[in-house]
C-alpha positions, 0 to 999 in steps of 0.5 A: 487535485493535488492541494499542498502547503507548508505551516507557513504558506498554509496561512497566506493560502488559506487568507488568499482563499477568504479574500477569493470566496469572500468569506473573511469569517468563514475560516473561524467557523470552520475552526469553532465547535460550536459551529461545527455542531450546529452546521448542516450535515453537509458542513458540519461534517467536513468541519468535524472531520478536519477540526479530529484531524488536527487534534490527532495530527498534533496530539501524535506530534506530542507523544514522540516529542514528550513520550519518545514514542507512538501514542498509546490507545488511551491518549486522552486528546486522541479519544477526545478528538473521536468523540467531539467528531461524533458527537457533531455528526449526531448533533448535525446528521440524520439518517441519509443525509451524508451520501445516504448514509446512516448516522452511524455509518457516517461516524463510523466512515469519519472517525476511521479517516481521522485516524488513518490519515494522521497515522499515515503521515505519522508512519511515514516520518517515523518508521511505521506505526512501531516508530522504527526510525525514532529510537536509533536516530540522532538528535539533529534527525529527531529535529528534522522528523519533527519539523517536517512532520509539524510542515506537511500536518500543518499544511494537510490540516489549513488545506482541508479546512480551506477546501472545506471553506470553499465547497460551503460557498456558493461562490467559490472560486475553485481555480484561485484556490488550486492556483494558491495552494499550488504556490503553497505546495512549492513553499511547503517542499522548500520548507521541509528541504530547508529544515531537513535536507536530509530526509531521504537519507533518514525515510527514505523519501525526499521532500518532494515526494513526502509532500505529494504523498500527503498531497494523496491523502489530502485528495482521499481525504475530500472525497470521503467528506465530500459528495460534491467536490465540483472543479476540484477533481481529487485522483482519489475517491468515486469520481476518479472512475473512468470504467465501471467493469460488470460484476462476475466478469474479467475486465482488462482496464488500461490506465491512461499514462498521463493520469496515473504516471504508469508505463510499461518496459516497451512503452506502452500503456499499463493494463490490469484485469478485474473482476468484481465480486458477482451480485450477492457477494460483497464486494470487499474482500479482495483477491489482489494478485501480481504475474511473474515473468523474471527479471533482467538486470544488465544490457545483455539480458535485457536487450534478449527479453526485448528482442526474444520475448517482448511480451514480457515488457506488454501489459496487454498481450495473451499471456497478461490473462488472469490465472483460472486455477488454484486460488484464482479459480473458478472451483466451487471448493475454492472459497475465494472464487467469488471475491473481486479479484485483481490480475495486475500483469508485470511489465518492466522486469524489475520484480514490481520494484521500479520507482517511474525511472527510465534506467540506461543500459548501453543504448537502451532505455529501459522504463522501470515503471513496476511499482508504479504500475502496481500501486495504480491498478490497485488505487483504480479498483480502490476508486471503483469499490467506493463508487460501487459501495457508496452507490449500494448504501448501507454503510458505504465503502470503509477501507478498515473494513475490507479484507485482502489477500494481496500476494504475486507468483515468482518475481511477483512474489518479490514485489509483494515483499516490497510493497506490502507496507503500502498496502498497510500504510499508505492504502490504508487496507489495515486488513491485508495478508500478504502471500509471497509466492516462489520469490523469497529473495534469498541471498546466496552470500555470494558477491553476484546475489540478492543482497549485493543487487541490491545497492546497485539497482535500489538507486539505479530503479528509483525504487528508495522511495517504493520501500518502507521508511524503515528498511530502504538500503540494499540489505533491505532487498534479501527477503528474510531482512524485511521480514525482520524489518516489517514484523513490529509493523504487522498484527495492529489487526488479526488478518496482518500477516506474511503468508510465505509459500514455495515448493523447496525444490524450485530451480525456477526461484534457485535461478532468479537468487543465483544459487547454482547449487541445489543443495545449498539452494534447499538449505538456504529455503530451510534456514529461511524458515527455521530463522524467521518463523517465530517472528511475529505475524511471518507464517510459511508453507513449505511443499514437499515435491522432491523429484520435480522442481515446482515453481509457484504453488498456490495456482496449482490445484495439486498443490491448492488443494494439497496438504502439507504435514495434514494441512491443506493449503486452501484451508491454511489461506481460509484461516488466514481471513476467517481466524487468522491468529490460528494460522502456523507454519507448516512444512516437513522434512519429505525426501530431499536429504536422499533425493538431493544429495548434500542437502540438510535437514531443517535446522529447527524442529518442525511443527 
């Protein structure tokens, strides 16, 4: 659907939508209190919604601009904001009457999107929800922030509250409305580019994509408030599902490139396995894993992937399968077997990083499509579990409620690093680990490493944008940088943390980082540790096979089911989702110092 203004062109969209359903008052109401808690439930709440919306949308505008800074819990005008919503539920709804759900339920559903989506946005313009980017920028950046902030709320809170006018009128007009905010959204973009030019330099992402991203939430935003949302067709919400798997059973969806903008490395269309929950078991917690398979970097390794290894650019080849071991399996000691789990294969050799580019290597192009790809699968499961919960009853699907491992294996494990602040942010699953797995990015301190890729291929994979607002340069390619990066943004809730995992002895992983050193390569895995782990919300776990390099850890069932210092990797993960403020670090020293001379001990004390 996509329906986008800027504050200004907002106002004609939203004129042009009275005269079109002829409801020149409509408008008002829809802005009244009052109004709202008199309505029926079916307009009511969409009102309620909205009208909390705007007042938080501003209400955050006003602490960075008064208090140099994010709102605090006790912001009067956000509580306010809650509980005027509530109320109008109360006062309009009775039990079944919002998509068959309870009063309660419905409250509950609401006030959770009228504070992810402001906070979303908020996030995005100001480097998370610490406000990373706000205290070291200039004035002129500060302005900047703030005027495309005031641009893309104004323009999310004047379209909700047309397509709200709109879809409460029997003869609305959907075509006009969408061809309007259409030339609202080209307003909004230009406005933004003329008050901030340069916004990708400051967050990352240019005018464009700051607006379609709003334009995302927008989508999200009316499926939740909305059972009907006729001809609009938002990509978001129950009725963007075109397969329904069975539940208990792996299910390979391809995803039609011209809906989700997906493509694979060979051209060909992006596949993702599911498998939901079996019946009795909630559907909700959620396994989410991305496949490993290098990367190439320049036209000679490319070229030999594509010539000598092309299922390495396929999504729907034999060894796209889901993994069935460790935890991906099947055991009956594994307490994840029976959560709905995602394989999301890797298929553009660009460690889930690509930005939808096309990258020129001599004569060949090479679609680097990784992130892309990730984030669609994911958003089709997303769509399927809401279908699937609002159809169950109860309390409906609820993104704040749900529970996630998200993690990748090798080159997957790097993707994981680079977008898990999506997951939090923009997905708006708030309950999400994450577990890199074998893919730490460490940098050798070498001219051919992690650290100095990353300048060349950020820009070269159109990946800016992929990263979080606060850490998107090439630096921000090393593993243990985001991991400083990303720890102020992380335990909001228990379950936000990094999961870190790898064998130290790993040639596989020393490889892919360009250590041609083993010593120095164990040595760097160890001063990783020693140097983040204290950070909030980082947890490593450390196997201690030293005879034999181990790539990947967490599918292996020796491992998985292994201990580490006493501490079984399974019941590490287990915590991580059922008391996740108790997990530690554990690693131990094991033979490396005698089985791989030069090698160091850790340079801090371990648990």
């Amino acid at each position: 659907m996509h329906l986008t203004t800027s504050k200004a062109a907002a106002v004609v969209a939203l004129t042009l939508v009275g005269a079109i359903t002829g409801c020149s008052n409509s408008s008002d109401n829809n802005s009244n209190p009052d109004m709202a808690a008199t309505a029926s439930c079916d307009v009511a709440a969409p009102q309620a919604l909205q009208m909390c919306i705007d007042t938080i949308s501003s209400a955050i505008g006003a602490c960075y601009l008064d208090s140099d800074g994010a709102c605090d819990e006790s912001n009067a005008d956000i509580l306010e904001a809650q509980a005027a919503l509530q109320t109008a539920v109360e006062e309009s709804c009775a039990d079944g009457e919002f998509m068959g759900l309870t009063v309660d339920a419905t409250v509950g559903r609401l006030q959770n999107a009228c504070q992810s989506q402001p906070d979303s946005i908020a996030w995005r313009t100001f480097g998370g929800p610490q406000g990373a980017v706000w205290p070291d920028a200039t004035q002129e950046q500060r302005s900047c922030l703030q005027a495309a902030h005031e641009t893309v709320t104004g323009f999310f809170n004047e379209s909700l509250l047309a397509i709200n006018t709109c879809l409460a009128d029997e003869d609305c007009d959907t075509d006009a409305l969408l061809s309007a905010q259409q030339s609202a959204a080209e307003s909004a973009v230009a406005g933004i580019a003329q008050a901030c030019p340069a916004l990708a330099d400051i967050i990352a992402v240019d005018p464009a994509r700051y607006v379609a991203l709003a334009e995302d939430q927008l989508d999200c935003t009316v499926a939740t408030v909305h059972a009907d949302t006729g001809a609009l067709e938002p990509g978001c919400g129950p009725a963007n599902v075109d397969v329904v798997p069975p539940r208990g059973e792996w299910t390979q969806i391809i995803l039609d490139g011209d809906k989700w903008g997906t493509m694979c490395g060979d051209g060909t269309e992006y596949a993702v396995q599911v498998k939901l929950a079996p019946e009795g078991y909630p559907l909700d917690r959620v396994l989410v894993a991305l496949q490993g398979g290098g990367v190439c970097l320049f036209e000679a390794d490319c070229k030999s992937r594509l010539a000598n290894s092309p299922a390495l650019l396929n999504a729907q080849g034999l060894d796209d399968l889901p993994l069935g071991s460790g935890i991906a399996g099947n055991s009956a000691d594994n307490p994840f077997a029976n959560w709905t789990t995602i394989y999301l294969p890797y298929c553009n050799q660009d460690v889930f990083i690509g930005g939808g580019v096309v990258e020129t290597l001599g004569d060949l192009e090479l679609p680097r499509y990784g992130s892309i790809n990730m984030r669609a699968g994911i958003r089709v499961l997303r769509d399927i579990l809401w279908q699937q919960m609002d159809a169950a009853g109860g309390e409906g699907f609820r993104p704040d409620q749900l529970i996630a491992l998200f993690g990748g294996f090798s080159a997957g494990a790097y993707g994981t690093i680079y977008n898990y602040h999506w997951m939090l942010d923009d997905l708006q699953w708030p309950r999400t680990a994450a577990f890199p797995d074998a893919g730490g990015a460490l940098d050798n301190g070498e001219l051919a490493g992690v650290r100095s890729l990353g300048p060349l291929k950020i820009p070269a994979w159109g990946a800016q944008a992929i990263l979080p607002p606060y850490c998107f340069h090439g630096d921000c390619a090393v593993g243990p940088v985001m991991y400083n990066a990303i720890s102020p943004r992380l335990k909001q809730v228990p379950e936000q943390q990094m999961l870190i995992l790898s064998n130290q002895k790993d040639s596989t992983q020393q490889e892919n980082a360009f250590f041609s050193d083993e010593a120095k390569w164990i040595d760097a895995i160890r001063s990783a540790y020693c140097d983040t782990k204290d950070l909030p919300g980082i947890q490593w776990y450390l196997t201690s096979e030293s005879m034999n390099s181990v790539h990947v850890v967490s599918p292996q069932d020796e491992f998985f089911y292994g201990e580490v210092a006493g501490k079984r990797m399974v019941d590490w993960f287990w915590g991580a989702v059922t008391d996740p403020d108790a997990v530690t670090d554990w690693a131990e020293e094991g033979n490396f110092t005698t089985d791989i001379p030069g090698s160091h001990p850790f340079p801090c004390t371990l648990p």
